[in-house]
N, C-alpha and C positions, 0 to 999 in steps of 0.2 A: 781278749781284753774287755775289761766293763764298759757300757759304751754310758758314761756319765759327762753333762757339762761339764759340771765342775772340776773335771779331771783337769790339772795341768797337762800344759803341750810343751814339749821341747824345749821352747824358748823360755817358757816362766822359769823350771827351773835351771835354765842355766844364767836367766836372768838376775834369781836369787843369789846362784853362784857369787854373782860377778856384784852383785850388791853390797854380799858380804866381804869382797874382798877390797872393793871402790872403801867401803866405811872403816874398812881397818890400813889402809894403804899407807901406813907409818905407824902399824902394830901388825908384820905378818903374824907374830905367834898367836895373837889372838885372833886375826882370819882363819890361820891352821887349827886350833883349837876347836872352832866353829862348824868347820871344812869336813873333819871327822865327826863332828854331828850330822853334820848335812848325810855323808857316806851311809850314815846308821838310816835315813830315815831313807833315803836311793833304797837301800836295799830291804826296809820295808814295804814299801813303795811295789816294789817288781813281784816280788811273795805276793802283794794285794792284787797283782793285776793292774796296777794304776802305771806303769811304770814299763815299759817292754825292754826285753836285757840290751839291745843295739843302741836307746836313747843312755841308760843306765851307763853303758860302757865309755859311751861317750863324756859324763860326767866323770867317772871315774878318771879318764884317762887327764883331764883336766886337772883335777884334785890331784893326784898322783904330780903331776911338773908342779903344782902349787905347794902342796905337803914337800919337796925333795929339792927346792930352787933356793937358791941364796938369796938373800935381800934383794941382794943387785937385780939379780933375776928375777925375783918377785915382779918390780917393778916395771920389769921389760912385758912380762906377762901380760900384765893387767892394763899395757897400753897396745899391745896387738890384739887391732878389731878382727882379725881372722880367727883371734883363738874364741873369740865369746860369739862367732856365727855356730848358727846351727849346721850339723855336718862338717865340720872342721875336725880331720885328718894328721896325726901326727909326722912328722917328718923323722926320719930315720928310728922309726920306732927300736929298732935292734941294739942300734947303739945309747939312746936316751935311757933304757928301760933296765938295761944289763948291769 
C-alpha cells in the first residue's frame, strides 16, 4: 500500500458513504445513483493501492443492503450506528446475499 497522508482511512470513506445517504434520506434513488459512483471510484481506489480489498469489501457489502433494501429499509439502515462503525460484519450473510 502507498504510505501517503492523504490516503483516506476506513472511516472517511465510509464516512462519505453515510454522508451521501444522511443528504439523500428521502431520495434513495438518488443516494443509489450516487452509491454506484462511489463503487466506481472503491474500485479505483484498491487498483491505486489507496484502498486495500478487506476495507473495499467492507464498503461494498454496505452499498450492496443499500442498492437492494426497500425504502423502508433504507431508512432502517441509515439509522443503525453499527452499520456505519468500522468492521461491521453482516449477519446472515447467506441468506441476505442469495
Amino acid at each position: 500500500m502507498v504510505n501517503d497522508p492523504l490516503l483516506k482511512d476506513t472511516r472517511t470513506w465510509i464516512s462519505e458513504l453515510r454522508d451521501i445517504c444522511e443528504m439523500n434520506f428521502d431520495q434513495p434513488e438518488e443516494a443509489r445513483r450516487q452509491i454506484r459512483q462511489m463503487q466506481v471510484e472503491w474500485r479505483d481506489a484498491m487498483e491505486e493501492g489507496m484502498l486495500n480489498p478487506s476495507n473495499r469489501e467492507g464498503l461494498e457489502s454496505r452499498a450492496f443492503r443499500l442498492l437492494t433494501c426497500t425504502d423502508k429499509e433504507w431508512l432502517a439502515w441509515l439509522d443503525n450506528l453499527d452499520f456505519w462503525k468500522a468492521g461491521w460484519k453482516p449477519e446472515n450473510v447467506g441468506e441476505n446475499e442469495n
